[in-house]
N, C-alpha and C positions, 0 to 999 in steps of 0.2 A: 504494500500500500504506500502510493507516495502523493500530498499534495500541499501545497501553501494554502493554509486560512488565516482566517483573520485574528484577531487577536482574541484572549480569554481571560474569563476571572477563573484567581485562582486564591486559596483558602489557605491563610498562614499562622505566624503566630512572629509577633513584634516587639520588640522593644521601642517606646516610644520617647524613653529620657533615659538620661545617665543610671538610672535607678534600677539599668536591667530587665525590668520585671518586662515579661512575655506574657501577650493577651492576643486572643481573636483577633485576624485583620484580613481584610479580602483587598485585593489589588488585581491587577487587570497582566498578565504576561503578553510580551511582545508577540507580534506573528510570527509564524515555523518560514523562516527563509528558504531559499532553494542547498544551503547547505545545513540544514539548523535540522536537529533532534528534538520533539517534544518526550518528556519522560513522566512516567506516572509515578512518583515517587512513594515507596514502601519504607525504607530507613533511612535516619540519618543521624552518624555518628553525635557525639556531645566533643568538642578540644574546648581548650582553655581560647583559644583565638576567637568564638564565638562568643564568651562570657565577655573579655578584653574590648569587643565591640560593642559590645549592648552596653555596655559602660562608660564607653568614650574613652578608655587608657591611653589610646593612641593622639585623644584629641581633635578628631577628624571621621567620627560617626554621622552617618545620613539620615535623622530618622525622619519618619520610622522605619527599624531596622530587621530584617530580618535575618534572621544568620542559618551558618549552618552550608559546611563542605565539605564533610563525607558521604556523601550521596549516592541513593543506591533505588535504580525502581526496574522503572521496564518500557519500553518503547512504545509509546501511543501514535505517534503520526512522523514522519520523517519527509524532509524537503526532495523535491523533482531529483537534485543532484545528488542527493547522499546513496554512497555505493556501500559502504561498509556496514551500515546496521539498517535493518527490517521492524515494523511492529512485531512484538510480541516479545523480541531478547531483551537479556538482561541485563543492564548496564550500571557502569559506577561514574560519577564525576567529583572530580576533586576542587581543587585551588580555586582552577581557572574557569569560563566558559569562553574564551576567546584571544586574542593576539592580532597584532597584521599579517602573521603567517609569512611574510616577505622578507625580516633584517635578517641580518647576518648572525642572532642570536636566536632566533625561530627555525633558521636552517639548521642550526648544530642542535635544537630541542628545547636549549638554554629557555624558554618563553618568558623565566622568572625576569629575566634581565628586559625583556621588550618593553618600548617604553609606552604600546596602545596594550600591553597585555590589562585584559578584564577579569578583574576578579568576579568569584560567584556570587559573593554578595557586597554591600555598598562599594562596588566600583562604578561604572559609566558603562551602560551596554550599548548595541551596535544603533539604537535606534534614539541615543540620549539619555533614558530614562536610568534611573539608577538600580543595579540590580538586585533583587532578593534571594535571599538562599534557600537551602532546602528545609528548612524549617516551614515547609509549604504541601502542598499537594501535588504540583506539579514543576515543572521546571522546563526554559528553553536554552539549548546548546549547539555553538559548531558543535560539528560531527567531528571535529580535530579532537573535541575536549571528553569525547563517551568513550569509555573503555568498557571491552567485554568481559563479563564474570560468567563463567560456564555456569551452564543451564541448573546441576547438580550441586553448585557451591552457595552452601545455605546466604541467603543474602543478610540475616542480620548480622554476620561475622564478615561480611566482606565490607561494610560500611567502615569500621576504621582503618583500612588499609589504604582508603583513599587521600589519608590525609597524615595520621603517626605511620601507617606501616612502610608507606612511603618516604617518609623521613628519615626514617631508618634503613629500610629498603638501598636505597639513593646511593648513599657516603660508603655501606658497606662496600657496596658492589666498585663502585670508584677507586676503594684503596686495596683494592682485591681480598677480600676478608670473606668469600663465599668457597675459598678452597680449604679440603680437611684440611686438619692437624693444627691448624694454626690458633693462638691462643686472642680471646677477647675477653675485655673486662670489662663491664657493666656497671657505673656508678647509677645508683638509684632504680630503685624498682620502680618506675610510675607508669602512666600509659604509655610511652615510648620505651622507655628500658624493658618492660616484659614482652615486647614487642623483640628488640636488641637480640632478646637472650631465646627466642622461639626461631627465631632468622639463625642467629648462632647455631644451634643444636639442627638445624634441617639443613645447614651449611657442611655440617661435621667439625663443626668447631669446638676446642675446649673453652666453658665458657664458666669466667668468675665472676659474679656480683657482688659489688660491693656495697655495701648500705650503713647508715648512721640506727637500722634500727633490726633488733633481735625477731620482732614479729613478723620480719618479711621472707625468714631462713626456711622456714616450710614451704611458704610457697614457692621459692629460687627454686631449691631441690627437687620435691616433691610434683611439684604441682606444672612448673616449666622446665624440668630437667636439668641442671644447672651442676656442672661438674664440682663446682667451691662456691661457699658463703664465707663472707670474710666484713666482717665487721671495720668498717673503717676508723673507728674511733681506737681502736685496740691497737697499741702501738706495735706491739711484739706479731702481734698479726698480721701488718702492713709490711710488718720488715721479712717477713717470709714470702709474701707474694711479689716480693719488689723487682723489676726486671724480667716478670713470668708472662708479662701481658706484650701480644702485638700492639694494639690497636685498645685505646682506652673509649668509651662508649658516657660521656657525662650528660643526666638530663638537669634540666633547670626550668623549673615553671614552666612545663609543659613542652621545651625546646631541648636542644638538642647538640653533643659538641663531639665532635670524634677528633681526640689524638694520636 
């Protein structure tokens, strides 16, 4: 099925001041262009970047805002020219829903760096209007910006991948840390570190985390397989693991720092 209509309401949930708080808001989504994805959206992840917005941290909130990019639904209508995805699959979108596709940072993938790149929520989309996230019912995207999630890959687990598992995902693969044997150390269990240490271990990695707290050594181990637990505050601790790590994996307020 492929055709351009007009535009639609679509059913969300906003923050309207600094105070965060999300309530009912109906707003109107752009038209499906002749490269554009509409998606009927089923999940979508919670990051700290969505909290950050609805708050104004940055300084630079649109409201009313809608947030929300890890995105995950299923294809309702697709433009004359989109070849790669059909009604009916099932897709994720992250960061973005757009770019110029044309500089010289869009050619090598870089899009983070383009200076028309569109974020998926309060950035500027293709028709002016400012854009909402998936904290909605539906959603409009380039076709550049849908990624396919196999048919059998439960989609509420695939929603944060679009956005931590990516993060993680990313810098591994960059400093070559997806081949066995090699060792990774993991500061911080949070959304992205347990994220780190599940990449680790499906990588064949020997994988230590490190943490400031005793409560999180079950789940390292146990629960995401975690070769050592090593108490960062523990001096005599630290001096055994010193030297044993390729690749240090530090998260901070939901972000992210690989040494």
């Amino acid at each position: 099925m492929s055709s351009e209509g007009g535009k639609e309401d679509c059913l969300g949930w906003a923050a309207r001041d600094p105070s965060g708080f999300l309530s009912p808001y109906k707003f109107t989504r752009r038209a499906v262009g002749s490269e554009d994805v509409s998606i009927k959206i089923t999940h979508c992840g919670v990051c700290y970047a969505d909290v950050a917005w609805t708050r104004n941290v940055q300084g630079h909130s649109k409201y009313p805002l809608v947030p929300g990019h890890e995105i995950v639904g299923i294809v309702k209508q697709v433009g004359s020219s989109v070849q790669r995805f059909k009604v009916g699959d099932h897709v994720g979108v992250g960061t973005y829903v757009n770019s110029c596709r044309e500089c010289e940072y869009c050619n090598d993938r870089l899009e983070v760096q383009c200076e028309k790149a569109v974020l998926t929520f309060d950035g500027i989309d293709a028709d002016g209007t400012v854009t909402k996230g998936g904290y909605s019912s539906h959603i409009v995207v380039h076709e550049r910006y849908c990624f396919r999630i196999p048919e059998n890959y439960p989609m509420d687990l695939a929603a944060p991948l679009l956005c931590a598992g990516i993060t993680v995902y990313t810098p591994m693969i960059r400093h070559k840390m997806n081949q066995p044997g090699k060792s990774l150390g993991v500061i911080g269990l949070g959304g992205l570190g347990h994220m780190a240490v599940k990449f680790g271990k499906a990588f064949g990695l020997k994988v230590t985390v490190l943490s400031t707290s005793i409560s999180k050594k079950e789940e390292a181990l146990s629960l995401l397989g975690a070769d050592h637990f090593v108490i960062s505050s523990d001096v005599e601790q630290m001096k055994v693991k010193r030297g044993k790590t390729r690749i240090i994996h530090i998260e901070i307020h939901g972000g992210q720092i690989l040494l």
